[in-house]
N, C-alpha and C positions, 0 to 999 in steps of 0.2 A: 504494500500500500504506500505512495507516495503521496506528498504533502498536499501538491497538488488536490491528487482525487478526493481526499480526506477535505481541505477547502471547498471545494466544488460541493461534494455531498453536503457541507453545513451551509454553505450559502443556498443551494434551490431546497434544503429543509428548512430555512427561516420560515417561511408559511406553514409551518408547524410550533414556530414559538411562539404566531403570531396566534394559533387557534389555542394553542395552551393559557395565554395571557391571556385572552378573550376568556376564557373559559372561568380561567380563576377569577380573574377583576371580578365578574356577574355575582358571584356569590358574595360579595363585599357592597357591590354597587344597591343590590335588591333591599338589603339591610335599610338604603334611604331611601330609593327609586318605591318600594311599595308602599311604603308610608305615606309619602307626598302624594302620589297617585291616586291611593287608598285603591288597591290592587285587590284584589280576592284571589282566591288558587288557581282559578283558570285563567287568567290575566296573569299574575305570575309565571304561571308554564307556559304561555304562550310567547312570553317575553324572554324570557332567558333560554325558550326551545328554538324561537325563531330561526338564528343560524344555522341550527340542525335542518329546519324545513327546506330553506332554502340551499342546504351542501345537497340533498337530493336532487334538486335540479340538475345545479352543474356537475354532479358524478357522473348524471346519466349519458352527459354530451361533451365533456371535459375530456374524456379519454378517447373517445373517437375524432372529436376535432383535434387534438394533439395529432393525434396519426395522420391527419391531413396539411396542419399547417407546421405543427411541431411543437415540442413540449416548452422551448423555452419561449418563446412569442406568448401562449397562454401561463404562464407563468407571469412572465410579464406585465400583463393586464392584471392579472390574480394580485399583485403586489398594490397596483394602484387603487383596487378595489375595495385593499385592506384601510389603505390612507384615510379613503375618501368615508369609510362606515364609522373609521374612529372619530374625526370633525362631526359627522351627521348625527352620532349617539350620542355626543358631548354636547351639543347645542339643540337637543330633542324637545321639547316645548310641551310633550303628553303622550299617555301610552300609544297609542297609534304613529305618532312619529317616533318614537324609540325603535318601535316596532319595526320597523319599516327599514331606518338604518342597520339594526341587527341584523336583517334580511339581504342586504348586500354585501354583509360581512360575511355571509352566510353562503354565498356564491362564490367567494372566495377562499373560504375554509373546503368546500366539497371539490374544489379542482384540485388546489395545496396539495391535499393530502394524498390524492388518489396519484397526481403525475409524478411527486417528487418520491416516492420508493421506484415509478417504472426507471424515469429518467436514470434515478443512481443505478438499478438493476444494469440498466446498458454501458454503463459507464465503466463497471465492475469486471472484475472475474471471479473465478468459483474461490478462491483462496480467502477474500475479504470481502465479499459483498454480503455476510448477514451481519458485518460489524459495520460497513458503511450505509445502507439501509437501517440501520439501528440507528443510524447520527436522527435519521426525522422524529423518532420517539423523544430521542435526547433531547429534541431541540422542543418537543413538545413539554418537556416538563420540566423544563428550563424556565419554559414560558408560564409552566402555572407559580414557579418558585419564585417568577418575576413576581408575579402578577398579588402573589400573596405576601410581599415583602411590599408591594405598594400598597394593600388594602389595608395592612398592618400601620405602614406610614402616614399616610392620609386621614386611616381613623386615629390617629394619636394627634392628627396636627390639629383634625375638628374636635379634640377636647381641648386645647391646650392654645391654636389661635383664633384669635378677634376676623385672620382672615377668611379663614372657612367657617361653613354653615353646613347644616345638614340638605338643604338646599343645594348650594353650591359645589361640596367636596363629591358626590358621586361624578357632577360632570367633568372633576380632573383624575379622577379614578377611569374614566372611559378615555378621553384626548390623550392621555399620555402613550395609546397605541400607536398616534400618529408616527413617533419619532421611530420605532425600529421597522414601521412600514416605510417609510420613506428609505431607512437602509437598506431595506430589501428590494426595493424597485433601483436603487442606485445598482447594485451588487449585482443582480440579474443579466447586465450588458455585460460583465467581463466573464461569465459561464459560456465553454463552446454550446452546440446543437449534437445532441444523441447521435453518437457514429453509427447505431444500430437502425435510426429513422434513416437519417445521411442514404446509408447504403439504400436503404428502400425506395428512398426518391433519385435514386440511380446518379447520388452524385459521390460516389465511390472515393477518389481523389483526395476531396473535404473529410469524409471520414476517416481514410485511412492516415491523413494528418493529425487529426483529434487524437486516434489513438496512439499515434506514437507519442504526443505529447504526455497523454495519460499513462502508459505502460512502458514504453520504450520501445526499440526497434525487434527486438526477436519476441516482446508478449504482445507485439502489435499485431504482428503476421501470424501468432496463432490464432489470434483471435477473428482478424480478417478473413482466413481461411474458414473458419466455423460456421462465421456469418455469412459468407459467402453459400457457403454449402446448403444451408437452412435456406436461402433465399431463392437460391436456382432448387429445392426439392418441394418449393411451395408454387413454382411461376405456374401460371397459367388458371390458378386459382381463385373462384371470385372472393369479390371483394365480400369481407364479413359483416353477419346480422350478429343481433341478439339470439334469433333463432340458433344459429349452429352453437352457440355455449353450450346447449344441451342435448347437441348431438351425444350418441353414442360414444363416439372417441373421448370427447370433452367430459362426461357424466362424472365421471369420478372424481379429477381436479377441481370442477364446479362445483358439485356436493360437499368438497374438503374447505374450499372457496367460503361457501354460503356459513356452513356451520361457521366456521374462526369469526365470520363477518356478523353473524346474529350473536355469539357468544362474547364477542368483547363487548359491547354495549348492553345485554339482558344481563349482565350480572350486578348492572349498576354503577358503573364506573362516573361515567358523567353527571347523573344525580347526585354523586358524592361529594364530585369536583365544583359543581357548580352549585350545589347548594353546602357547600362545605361547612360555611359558618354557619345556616340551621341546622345543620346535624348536630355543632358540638353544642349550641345552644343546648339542643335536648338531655346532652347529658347532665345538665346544670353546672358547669363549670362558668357560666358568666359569658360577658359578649367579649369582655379584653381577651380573656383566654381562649375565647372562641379564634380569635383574628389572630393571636400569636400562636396560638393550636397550625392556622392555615400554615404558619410559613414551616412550624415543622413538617406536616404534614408533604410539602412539595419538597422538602429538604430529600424525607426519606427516598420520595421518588427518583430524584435526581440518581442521589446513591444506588438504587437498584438497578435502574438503565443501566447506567454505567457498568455494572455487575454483569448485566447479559449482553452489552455490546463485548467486552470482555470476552463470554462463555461460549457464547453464540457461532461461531467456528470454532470451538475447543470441545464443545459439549454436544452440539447439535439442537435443531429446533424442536424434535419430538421431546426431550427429558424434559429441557425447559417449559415446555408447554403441560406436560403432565405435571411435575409437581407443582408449578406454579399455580395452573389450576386446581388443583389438591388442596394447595393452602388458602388461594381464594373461597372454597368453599367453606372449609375450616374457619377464618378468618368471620365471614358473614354468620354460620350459625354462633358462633362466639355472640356477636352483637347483640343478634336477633334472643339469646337468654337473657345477657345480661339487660338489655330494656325489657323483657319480659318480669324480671326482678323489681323493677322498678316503682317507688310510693311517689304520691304527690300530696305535701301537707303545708299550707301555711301557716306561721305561728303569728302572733300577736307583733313579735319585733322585728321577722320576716317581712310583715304587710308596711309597718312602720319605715324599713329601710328602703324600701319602692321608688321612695319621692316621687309618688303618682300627683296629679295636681289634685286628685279628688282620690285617694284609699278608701274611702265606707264603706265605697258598695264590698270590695276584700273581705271586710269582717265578717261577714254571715258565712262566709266560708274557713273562718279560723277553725282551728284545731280538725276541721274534717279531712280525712285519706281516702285519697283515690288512686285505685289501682290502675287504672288505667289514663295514660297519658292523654288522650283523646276526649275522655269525659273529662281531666280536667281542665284542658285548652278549652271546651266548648263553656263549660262552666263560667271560666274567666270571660272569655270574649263577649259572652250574655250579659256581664256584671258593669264593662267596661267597655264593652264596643270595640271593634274590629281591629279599626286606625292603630289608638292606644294600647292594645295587646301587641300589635303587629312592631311598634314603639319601642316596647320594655319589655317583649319576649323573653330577651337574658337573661335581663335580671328577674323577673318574675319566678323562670324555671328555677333559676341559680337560688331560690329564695327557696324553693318549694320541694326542689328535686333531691329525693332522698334515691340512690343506685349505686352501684358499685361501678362508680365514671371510670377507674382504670381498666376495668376491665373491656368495657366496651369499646375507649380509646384505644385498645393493644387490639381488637379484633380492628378498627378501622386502618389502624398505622400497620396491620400485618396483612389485611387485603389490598393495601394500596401495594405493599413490596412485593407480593408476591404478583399482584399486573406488573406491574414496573419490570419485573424480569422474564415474563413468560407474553401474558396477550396483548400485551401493547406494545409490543416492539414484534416481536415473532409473529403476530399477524400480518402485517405487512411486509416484513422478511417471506415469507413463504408467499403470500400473494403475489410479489415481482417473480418469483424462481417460479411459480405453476405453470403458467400461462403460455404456450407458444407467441414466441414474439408476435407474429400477424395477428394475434386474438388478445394480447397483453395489453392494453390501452384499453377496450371495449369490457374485457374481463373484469378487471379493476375498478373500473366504471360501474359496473352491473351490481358488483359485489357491496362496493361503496355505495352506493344509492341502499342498498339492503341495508349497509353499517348502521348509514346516520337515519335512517327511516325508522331503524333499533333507538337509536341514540333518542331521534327526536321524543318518540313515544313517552319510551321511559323518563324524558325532562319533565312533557307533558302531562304526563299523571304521579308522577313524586308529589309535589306538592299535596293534589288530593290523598294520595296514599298517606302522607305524613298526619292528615287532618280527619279523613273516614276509617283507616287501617290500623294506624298506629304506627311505632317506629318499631315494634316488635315483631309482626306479624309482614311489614315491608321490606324487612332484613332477612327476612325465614325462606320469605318467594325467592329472592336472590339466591340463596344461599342453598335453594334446594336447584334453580337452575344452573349452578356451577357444577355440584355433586352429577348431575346427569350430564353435563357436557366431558366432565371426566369419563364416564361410563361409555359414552360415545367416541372419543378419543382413541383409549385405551385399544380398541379394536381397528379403527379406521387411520387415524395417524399417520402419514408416510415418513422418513425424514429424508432432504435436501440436502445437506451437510454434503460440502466437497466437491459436490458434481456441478457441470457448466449447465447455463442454460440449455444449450440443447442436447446432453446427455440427458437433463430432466425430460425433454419434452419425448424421446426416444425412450423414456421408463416408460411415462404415467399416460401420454395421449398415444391411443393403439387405434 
């Protein structure tokens, strides 16, 4: 791997720190943005799911326009896109204009993701391409480590300066994405064009310059011969649908495709992320701790990428995927007990430390316990109204919540490490290696629209889950859909490790 390729791969994954920040800031921003709004759960989910609605789109058409015009050109645009959502969510006027801007950032997140594992896959050889296809993971939770070391700063500045407001500090929580979109739209011009598209658009010459810049003169010429062979054993072949993915030959890589694609996001990943600080709210540790909770939380991520960018050609991507998922589910039924454990009781000096502008109505609910989180949230909100619970959530829980918070926190901080080194890097590892190059663009496309169509769901009914289900019973679902994606795994699972592109496509497409 030379420095080079390793530059390259973190520059066209910036639109991966870009969707990690995005991701984290939301769960910091909603803390003000629902209040002011006066937000309900489906206004909520719709606001913080929007960019997932809208990554559907562009999955679906991002990877097949890349195969026509090329993947850096939409990239390119993809960079501007992110600029221009961060200005438009920072100057949003009402939930519908929020809305709206999220939704363009959102077209920009679903290209990001999908072109920048192919683009590196092409750039790659079999030696280090699940360690440089890991950089876009890296760079995604980079992005949430950003993004929750700002939510953490920003909320310290809105206690502490006369400049911020609870008003004013979410819209510098969103604009601060401007500045590393704007690096990434800079950075973008100095990346060549995919020597493996090159080749396809019959400008041979161009590519085989690319790769020797990238590989050198003897791993460029094996490379070029490889490509070369894949591409005179595919000539005369039409041009691909969605329909042939499901061809016969394709059924089994597609199948391996879909499951990785429906399983990283059904286990809950992104509900976590993005509503991170109500999660820890619930364990009553307070809303400070909720937000310095956030940045350990992206910390440990960081840490475990790193871990499986590491392993990831050392180990292979089936172990890492089994145990990871293993402890994923582990991790989640941990949760899903310890809120199950869980009293809510206000005391007398509890309701007292509130500084609600109005506590009485609290009293008639002194000294009573409730088992269940859900009847107490609805309790309070009857007492106090919606706005004002939505307000002083933290502190309210923090007041009330009697659980055993470590526990729950080591099931959250052990299902974040254990994605961090299995499905969220390794997903997309394997989804550039399955694919036959001619079907790799549309593939990834198909798959991804499936991703974030998981993802958006799941953003869009947490909230409700957290407020009709409970957090105990919303942890349990998770955490029984991990245990069956292992069981599914277990049996199906290929592994990739060491082989080129198109020795894979020579295994698995028959």
């Amino acid at each position: 791997m030379t420095k080079k390729t390793l530059f390259i791969a973190f520059v066209v994954s910036l639109g991966g720190f870009l969707f990690g920040f995005d991701a984290g800031i939301i769960s910091g921003v909603m803390s003000y943005v629902g209040p002011e709004f006066n937000l309900n759960d489906t206004q909520t989910g719709w606001v913080v799911s929007s960019p997932s609605f809208a990554a559907m789109i562009a999955m679906l058409v991002s990877g097949k326009l890349s195969d026509q015009i090329g993947r850096k050109k939409i990239l390119i645009v993809v960079a501007f896109l992110y600029a221009f959502s961060a200005i438009a969510s920072a100057y949003s006027i009402s939930y519908e204009t929020l809305y709206l801007a999220r939704m363009i950032g959102g077209l920009a997140f679903g290209a990001a993701l999908i072109l920048a594992p192919t683009y590196i896959a092409e750039i790659s050889n079999s030696k280090n391409r699940g360690t440089l296809v890991s950089v876009q993971q890296l760079n995604i939770v980079l992005g949430f480590f950003a993004a929750f070391l700002s939510n953490y700063y920003f909320n310290d500045l809105n206690s502490s300066s006369q400049f911020f407001s609870d008003v004013t500090v979410w819209r510098w929580m969103l604009g601060v994405e401007f500045l590393p979109a704007i690096i990434y739209f800079i950075l973008l011009f100095f990346i060549p064009k995919s020597p493996r598209w090159l080749f396809n658009q019959n400008r041979a010459e161009e590519a085989k310059k690319v790769l020797i810049q990238l590989h050198g003169s003897q791993q460029s010429k094996i490379e070029t011969e490889a490509i070369i062979k894949n591409i005179n054993s595919n000539k005369g072949v039409i041009k691909t649908s969605f329909k042939e993915l499901f061809s016969p030959a394709l059924r089994y890589i597609m199948g391996i495709g879909l499951l990785l694609g429906i399983l990283q996001q059904a286990t809950g990943i992104n509900a976590i992320y993005f509503y991170a600080t109500s999660i820890f709210k619930q364990t009553g540790i307070g809303t400070d701790a909720a937000f310095s909770s956030g940045v350990l939380l992206s910390l440990t991520t960081v840490v475990f990428t790193l871990i499986a960018m590491y392993l990831v050609d050392r180990m292979g991507r089936r172990p890492l995927l089994l145990v990871g998922i293993t402890g994923i589910a582990i991790s989640l039924l941990t949760c899903a007990y310890g809120f199950n454990q869980a009293k809510y009781q206000l005391t007398e000096d509890g309701i007292n430390s509130l500084n609600l502008v109005d506590s009485s109505e609290l009293l008639k609910f002194q000294g009573l316990e409730f088992e269940s989180d859900v009847e107490f949230k609805n309790k309070i909100k009857s007492a106090i109204g919606n706005q004002m619970y939505a307000k002083n959530e933290g502190s309210i829980l923090e007041a009330a919540t009697k659980m055993n918070s470590t526990l729950v926190l080591l099931g959250i901080f052990g299902f974040i490490a254990c994605f961090a080194f299995s499905l969220g890097p390794i997903m997309w590892v394997m989804l550039s290696e399955l694919f036959p190059n001619k079907y790799r663009g549309i593939a990834i496309g198909a798959i991804g629209f499936v991703n974030s169509f998981t993802s958006w769901t799941i953003q869009q009914i947490f909230p409700w889950e957290l407020s009709n289900l409970g957090s105990a019973l919303t942890f349990l679902i998770y955490g029984l859909i991990a245990l069956f994606g292992v069981l599914i795994f277990i049996k199906f699972l290929p592994e990739t490790k060491g082989k080129s592109l198109e020795e894979i496509e020579l295994e698995f497409v028959k």
